[in-house]
VEXVEX-793069 format. One record per residue: x, y, z of N, C-alpha, C in turn. Coordinates in steps of 0.2 Angstrom, whole numbers, plus 5000, padded with zeros to 4 digits. Example, Ala and Ser with C-alpha at 12.3 -4.5 7.8 and 13.67 -1.06 7.14 Angstrom:
<nodes>
<<5066, 4972, 5039>, <5062, 4978, 5039>, <5066, 4984, 5039>> <<5064, 4989, 5035>, <5068, 4995, 5036>, <5064, 5000, 5039>> 
</nodes>
This chain:
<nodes>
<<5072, 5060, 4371>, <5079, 5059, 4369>, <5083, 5066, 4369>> <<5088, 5066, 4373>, <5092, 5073, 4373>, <5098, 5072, 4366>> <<5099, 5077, 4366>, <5102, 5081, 4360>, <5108, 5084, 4363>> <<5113, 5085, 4361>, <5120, 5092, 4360>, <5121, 5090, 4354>> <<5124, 5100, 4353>, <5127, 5100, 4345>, <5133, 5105, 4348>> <<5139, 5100, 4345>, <5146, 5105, 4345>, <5149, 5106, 4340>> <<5150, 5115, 4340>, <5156, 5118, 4335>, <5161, 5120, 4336>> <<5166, 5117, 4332>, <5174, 5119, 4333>, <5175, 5125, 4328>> <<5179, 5128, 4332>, <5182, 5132, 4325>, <5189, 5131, 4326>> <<5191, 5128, 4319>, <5195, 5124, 4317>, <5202, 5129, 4314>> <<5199, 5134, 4312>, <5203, 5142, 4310>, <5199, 5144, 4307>> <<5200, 5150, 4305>, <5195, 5156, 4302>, <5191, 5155, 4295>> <<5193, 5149, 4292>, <5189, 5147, 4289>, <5186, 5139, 4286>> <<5187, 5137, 4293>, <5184, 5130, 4293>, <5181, 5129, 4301>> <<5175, 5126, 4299>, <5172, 5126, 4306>, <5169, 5118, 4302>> <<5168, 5111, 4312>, <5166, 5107, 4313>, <5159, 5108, 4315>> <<5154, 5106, 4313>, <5149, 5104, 4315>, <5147, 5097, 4318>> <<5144, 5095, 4328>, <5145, 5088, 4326>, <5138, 5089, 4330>> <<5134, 5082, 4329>, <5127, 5084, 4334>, <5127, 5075, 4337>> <<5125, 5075, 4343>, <5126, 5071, 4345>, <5118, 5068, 4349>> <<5117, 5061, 4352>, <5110, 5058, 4355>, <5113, 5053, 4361>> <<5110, 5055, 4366>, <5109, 5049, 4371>, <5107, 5044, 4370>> <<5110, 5040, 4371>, <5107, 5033, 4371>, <5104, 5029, 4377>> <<5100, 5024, 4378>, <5098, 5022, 4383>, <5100, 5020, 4388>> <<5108, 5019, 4388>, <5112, 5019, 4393>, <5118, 5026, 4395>> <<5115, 5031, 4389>, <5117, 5037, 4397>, <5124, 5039, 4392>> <<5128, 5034, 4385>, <5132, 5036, 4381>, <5130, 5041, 4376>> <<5133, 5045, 4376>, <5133, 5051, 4371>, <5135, 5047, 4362>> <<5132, 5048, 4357>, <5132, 5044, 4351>, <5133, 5049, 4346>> <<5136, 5048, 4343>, <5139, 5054, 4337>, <5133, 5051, 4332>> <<5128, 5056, 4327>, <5124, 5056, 4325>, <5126, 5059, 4318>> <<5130, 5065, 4316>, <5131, 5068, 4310>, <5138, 5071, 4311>> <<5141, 5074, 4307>, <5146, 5075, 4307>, <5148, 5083, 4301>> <<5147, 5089, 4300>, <5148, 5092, 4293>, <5153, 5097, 4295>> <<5158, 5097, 4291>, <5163, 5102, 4288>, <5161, 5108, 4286>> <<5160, 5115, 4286>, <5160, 5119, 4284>, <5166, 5123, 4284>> <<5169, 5124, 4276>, <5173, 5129, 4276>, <5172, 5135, 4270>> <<5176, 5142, 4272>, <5172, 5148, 4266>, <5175, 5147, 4260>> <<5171, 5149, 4255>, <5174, 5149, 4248>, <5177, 5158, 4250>> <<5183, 5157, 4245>, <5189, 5162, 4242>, <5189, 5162, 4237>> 
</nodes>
């Protein structure tokens, strides 16, 4: 199974996490999804 994981940086203090799986017909499948932003 292949894998990709993409990050946005969304502004300086928020950033997308998203990881993604191939599926058996060759579509890319959204797997998880995390929000990270900094505490102030």
């Amino acid at each position: 199974t292949k894998f990709k994981e993409v990050i946005e940086i969304e502004n300086p203090d928020h950033r997308v996490f998203t990881s993604y799986y191939e599926g058996d017909d060759g579509e890319w499948i959204k797997g998880l999804v995390t929000h990270s932003r900094r505490a102030k």
